[in-house]
N, C-alpha and C positions, 0 to 999 in steps of 0.2 A: 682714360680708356681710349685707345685707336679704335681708328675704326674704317674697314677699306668700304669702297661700294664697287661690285662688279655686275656690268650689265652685257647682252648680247653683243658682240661685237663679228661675225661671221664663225666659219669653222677654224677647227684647231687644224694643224698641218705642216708636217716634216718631222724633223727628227731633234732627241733628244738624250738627254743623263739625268737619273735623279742622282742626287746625293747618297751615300755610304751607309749601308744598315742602322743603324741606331743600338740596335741590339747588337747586334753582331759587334761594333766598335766598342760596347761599354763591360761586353765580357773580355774582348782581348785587351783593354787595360788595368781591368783588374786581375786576370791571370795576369800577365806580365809583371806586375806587381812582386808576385812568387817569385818568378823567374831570376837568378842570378847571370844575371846578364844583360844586353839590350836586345829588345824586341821593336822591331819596326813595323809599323801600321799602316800600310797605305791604303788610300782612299776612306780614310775613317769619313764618319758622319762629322760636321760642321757645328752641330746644333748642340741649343745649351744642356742637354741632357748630358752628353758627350765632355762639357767642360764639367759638369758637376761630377762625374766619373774620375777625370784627370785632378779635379781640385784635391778628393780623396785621398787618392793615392799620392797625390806630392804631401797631401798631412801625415801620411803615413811614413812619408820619408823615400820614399821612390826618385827619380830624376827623371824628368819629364822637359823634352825640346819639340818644336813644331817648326813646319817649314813646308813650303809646295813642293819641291823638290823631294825633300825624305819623307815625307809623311810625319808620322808622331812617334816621338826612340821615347820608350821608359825603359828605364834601368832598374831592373827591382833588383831584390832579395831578401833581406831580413827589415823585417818591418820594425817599425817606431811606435811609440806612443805618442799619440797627440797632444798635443796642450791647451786644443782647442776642440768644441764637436766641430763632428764631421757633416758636411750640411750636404744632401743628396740636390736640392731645389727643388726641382717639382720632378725626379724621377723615381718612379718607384723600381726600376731594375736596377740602378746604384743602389737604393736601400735598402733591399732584400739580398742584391748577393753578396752587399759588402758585410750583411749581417754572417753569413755563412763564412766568409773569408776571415772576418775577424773572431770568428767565435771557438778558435784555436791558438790565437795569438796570445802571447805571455803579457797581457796588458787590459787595461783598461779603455774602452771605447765608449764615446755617446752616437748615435747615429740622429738627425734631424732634418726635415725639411722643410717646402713652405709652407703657407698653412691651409691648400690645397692639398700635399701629403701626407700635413698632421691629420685628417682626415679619413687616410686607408688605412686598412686594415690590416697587419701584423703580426695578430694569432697567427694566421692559417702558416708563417715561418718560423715562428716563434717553437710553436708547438712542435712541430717534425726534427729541429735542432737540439730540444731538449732529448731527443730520445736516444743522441749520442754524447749526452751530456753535456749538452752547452747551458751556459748558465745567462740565460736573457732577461730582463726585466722590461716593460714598457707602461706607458699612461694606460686609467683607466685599465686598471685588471687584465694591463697587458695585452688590452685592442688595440692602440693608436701609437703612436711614432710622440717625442722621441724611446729609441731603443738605447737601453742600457747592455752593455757587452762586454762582461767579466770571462777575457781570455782563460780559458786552463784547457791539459790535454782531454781530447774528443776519442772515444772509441767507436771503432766502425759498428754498425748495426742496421736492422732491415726498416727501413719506414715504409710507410702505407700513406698517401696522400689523400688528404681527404676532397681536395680540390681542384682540380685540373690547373695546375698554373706554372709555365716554364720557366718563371721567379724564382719559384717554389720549388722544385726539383734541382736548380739549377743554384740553389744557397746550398743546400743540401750536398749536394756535389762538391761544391768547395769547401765545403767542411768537410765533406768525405775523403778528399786527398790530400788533409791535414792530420786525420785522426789513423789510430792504431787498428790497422784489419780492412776489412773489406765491408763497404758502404753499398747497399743496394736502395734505388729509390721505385717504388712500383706506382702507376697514378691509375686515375681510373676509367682516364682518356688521354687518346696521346697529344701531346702539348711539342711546341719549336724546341728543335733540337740542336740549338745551336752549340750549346758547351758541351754538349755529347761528341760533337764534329771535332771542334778545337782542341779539345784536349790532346788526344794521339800528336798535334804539330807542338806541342809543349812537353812531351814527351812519354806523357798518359794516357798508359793504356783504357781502354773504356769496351767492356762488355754489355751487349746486348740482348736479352731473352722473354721476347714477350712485351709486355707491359712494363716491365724492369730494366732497370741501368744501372752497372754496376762498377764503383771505383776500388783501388785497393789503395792504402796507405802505409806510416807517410811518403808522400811520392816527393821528388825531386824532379821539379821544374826547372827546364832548359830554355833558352830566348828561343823567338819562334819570327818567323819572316812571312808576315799574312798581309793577304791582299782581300780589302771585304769588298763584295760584292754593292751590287746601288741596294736603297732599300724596296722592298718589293713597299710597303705598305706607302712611301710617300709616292712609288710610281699608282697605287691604286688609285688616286688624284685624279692623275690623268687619263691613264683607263676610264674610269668612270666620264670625265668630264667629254674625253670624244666620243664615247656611245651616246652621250643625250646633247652633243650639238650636230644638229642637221648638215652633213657633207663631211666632216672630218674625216680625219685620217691621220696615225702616228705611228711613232715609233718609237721605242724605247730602248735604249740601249745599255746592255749588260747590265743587267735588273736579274738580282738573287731570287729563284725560284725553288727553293727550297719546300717542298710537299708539304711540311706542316705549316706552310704560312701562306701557302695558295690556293685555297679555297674561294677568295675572291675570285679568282680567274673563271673557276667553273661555274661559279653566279652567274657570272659575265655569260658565259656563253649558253646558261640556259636560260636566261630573261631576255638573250636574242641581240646581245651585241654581236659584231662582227672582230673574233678574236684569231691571231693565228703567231706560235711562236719559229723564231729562228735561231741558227746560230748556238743552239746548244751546247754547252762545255763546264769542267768543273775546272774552280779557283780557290786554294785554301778548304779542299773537303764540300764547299758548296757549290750546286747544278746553279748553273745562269744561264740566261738566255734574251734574245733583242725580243720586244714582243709589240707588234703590230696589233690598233686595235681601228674597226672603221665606225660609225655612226650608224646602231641600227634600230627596229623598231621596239622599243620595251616593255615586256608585258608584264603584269602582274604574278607572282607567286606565292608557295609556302618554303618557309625556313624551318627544318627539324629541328627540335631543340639537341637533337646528336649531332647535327652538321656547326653549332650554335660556339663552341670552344675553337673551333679554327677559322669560325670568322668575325670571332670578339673583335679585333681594331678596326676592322671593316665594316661594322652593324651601321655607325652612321653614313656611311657611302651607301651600304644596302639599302637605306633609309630612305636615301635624296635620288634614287635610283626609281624607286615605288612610288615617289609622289610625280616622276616622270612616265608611268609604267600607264598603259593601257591592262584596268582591274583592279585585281587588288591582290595585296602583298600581307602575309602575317608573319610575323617574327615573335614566336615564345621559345621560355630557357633563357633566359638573357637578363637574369638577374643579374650574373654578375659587373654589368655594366650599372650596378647604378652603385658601383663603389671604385670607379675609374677618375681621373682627374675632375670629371662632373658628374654629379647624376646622368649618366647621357640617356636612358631612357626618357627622361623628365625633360632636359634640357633639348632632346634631339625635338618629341611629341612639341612642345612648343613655339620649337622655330617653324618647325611645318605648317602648324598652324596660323604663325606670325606669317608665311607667305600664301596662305588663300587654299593649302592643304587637309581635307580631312581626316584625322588620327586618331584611333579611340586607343591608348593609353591602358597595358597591362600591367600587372607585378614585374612580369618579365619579359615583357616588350613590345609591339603593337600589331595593329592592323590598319593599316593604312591604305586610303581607296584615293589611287591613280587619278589624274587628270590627263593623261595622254598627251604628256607636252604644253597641258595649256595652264601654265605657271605663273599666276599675278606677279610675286616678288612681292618684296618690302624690308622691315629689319627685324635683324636676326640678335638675339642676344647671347653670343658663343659660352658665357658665365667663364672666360679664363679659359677653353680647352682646346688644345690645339686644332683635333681631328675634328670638332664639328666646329671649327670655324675656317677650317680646309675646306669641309664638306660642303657647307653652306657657298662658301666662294664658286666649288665648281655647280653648286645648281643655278649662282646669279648671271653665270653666262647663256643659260637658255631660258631663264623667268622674264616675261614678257616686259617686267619695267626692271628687271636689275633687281637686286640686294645689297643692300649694306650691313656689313658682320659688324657688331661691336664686338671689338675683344680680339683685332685681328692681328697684333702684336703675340698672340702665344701662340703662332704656326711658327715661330724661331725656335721653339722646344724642340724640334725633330729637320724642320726643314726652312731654314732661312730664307733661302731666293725661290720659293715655291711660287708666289705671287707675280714673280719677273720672269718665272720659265714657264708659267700659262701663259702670261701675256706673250712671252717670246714665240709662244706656238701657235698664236691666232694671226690667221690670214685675210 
């Protein structure tokens, strides 16, 4: 197990790029995939999510080149059967939309990951795909990965989500613009709307009404020439880490700000950072924007469990934000965090404690009473998860002795040189 240790080193200061959605880059390769033709991808994400996406689609028989200069060219159109399963690694938006995208192909699939994935949950795409006749199987009573995926024709039909999850809606979609008729997905909060965006640049149509999204089939994919945006969720990093080091000041540049995934932002600015954006413009269908945040003073608050779905990736930032926070902070609704690549309820409540924080520990999420900047530090045990071992790093720059992450080798899952672009930002 690695393991980093980060202690105060002064403020963060000047300017920067995060790395390329995650999301965003693992939908336009598996669209492209459809696509009879090449699609290029510039500025994809780096991270191994991103290669577990690309590994897929070349099982699939796709043609897959990388390069600094072109970005990433897949060459899709009529897909293959594999010889082998198809192994997602640890991401669950490869294995939920590849489940969607294969669950109309004339063929036979295994879906699998590792064995932090064997771990999530399944139903909740399993079930919505059967309702246009896909025919899924998976472990245990068809909760847990791997997924079995018996291709045959899908017909369009109206699903109801039970879940709020842009996974989920977003397999669903891909099966919908494979299947005969028109696919509607209605959820019961609104979820990232990234393959809602992309489609129309692939040449699908996509109606909106309400709660609903609606595709018609089968549609015929054109290559598409997409520029993804940085990711907002690994700029939330650095957001977070210059409001709780004393003098900071940064900047972020051309960082995807897309409504359904910036909810962190508005955190930010009612626990009393100093946040302001510029530069506004859209790229490939999504809003960007440079976003300046300064070091300010953090106070304690409450999280609705309705504001709680758009700031799922960001709970543990919210988390290390609270244990910095003058008060106290309560976060409920947030069960669905303890079926993420950690328990991160469990594993978030622990580290905090593991640095000298007090956290009483709900079903679905905490309450956590601030120290106002005044942070022992000590070690953290990340249990494998990327984001709380992201998290963890940026609270070790203002905890009075530093932290050490174990575990700090899986922030490669999303964002590779994150640990080289803090440090590159302290002054």
């Amino acid at each position: 197990m690695s393991r980093a240790r980060i202690g105060p080193r002064g403020a963060l200061c000047g300017e920067a790029r995060v790395p390329g959605d995650k999301s965003i880059t693992q939908r336009a390769i598996l669209l492209a995939a459809l696509a009879s033709g090449t699609t290029r991808i510039r500025g994809a994400n780096p991270g191994l999510d991103t290669r577990a996406a690309l590994g897929i689609v070349r099982q699939l028989g796709a043609r897959v080149s990388a390069t600094v200069r072109e970005g990433i060219l897949v060459r899709g159109g009529t897909l293959q059967e594999s010889d082998r399963v198809l192994d997602a690694r640890n991401s669950g938006t490869a294995l939920r939309l590849a489940t969607g995208l294969l669950a109309a192909q004339p063929f036979l699939s295994v879906l699998t990951g590792d064995a932090s994935l064997r771990r999530r949950p399944v139903a909740r795409v399993i079930e919505p795909l059967r309702v246009l006749g896909a025919d899924l199987t998976a472990r245990q009573g068809d909760r847990l990965p791997p997924i079995v995926v018996r291709g045959r024709p899908l017909q369009g039909a109206a699903v109801i989500t039970a879940v709020p999850s842009a996974q989920v809606k977003s397999a669903v979609l891909l099966a919908g613009i494979q299947a005969q008729g028109i696919t509607s997905v209605r959820e019961p909060a609104f979820t990232r709307d990234h393959t809602e965006r992309m489609l129309p640049h692939f040449g699908v149509p996509v109606e909106r009404e309400g709660m609903a999204v609606r595709v018609r089939g089968p549609a015929t994919l054109q290559p598409a020439d997409l520029e993804v945006p940085g990711d907002f969720s690994a700029a939330s990093f650095l957001l977070a880490a210059a409001s709780i080091v004393r003098g900071s000041d940064i900047t972020l540049k051309g960082v995807g700000v897309n409504p359904t995934r910036t909810a962190f932002l508005d955190h930010l600015e009612r626990v009393g950072s100093g946040l302001m954006r510029g530069n506004e413009r859209v790229t490939t269908g999504e809003p960007v924007a440079d976003l300046r945040v300064r070091a300010g003073k953090i106070r304690g608050t409450r999280v609705a469990p309705e504001a709680v779905p758009r700031l799922i990736d960001e709970l543990p930032l919210v988390a290390v934000l609270a244990a910095f926070a003058d008060g106290k902070t309560v976060v409920r609704g947030a069960d669905e965090l303890r079926v993420k690549e950690s328990d991160r309820v469990a594993t978030v409540a622990a580290g905090l404690r593991a640095i000298g924080v007090e956290v009483e520990e709900h079903p679905d999420g905490w309450t956590i009473h601030g120290k106002g900047g005044r942070i022992r530090g000590g070690t953290v045990d990340a249990a494998g998860d990327h984001r709380i071992a992201m998290a963890f790093m940026v609270a070790g720059l203002a905890a009075r002795e530093g932290i050490t992450v174990l575990g700090a080798e899986s922030a490669r899952v999303s964002d590779p040189g994150f640990l080289n672009r803090l440090r590159g930002l302290l002054r």
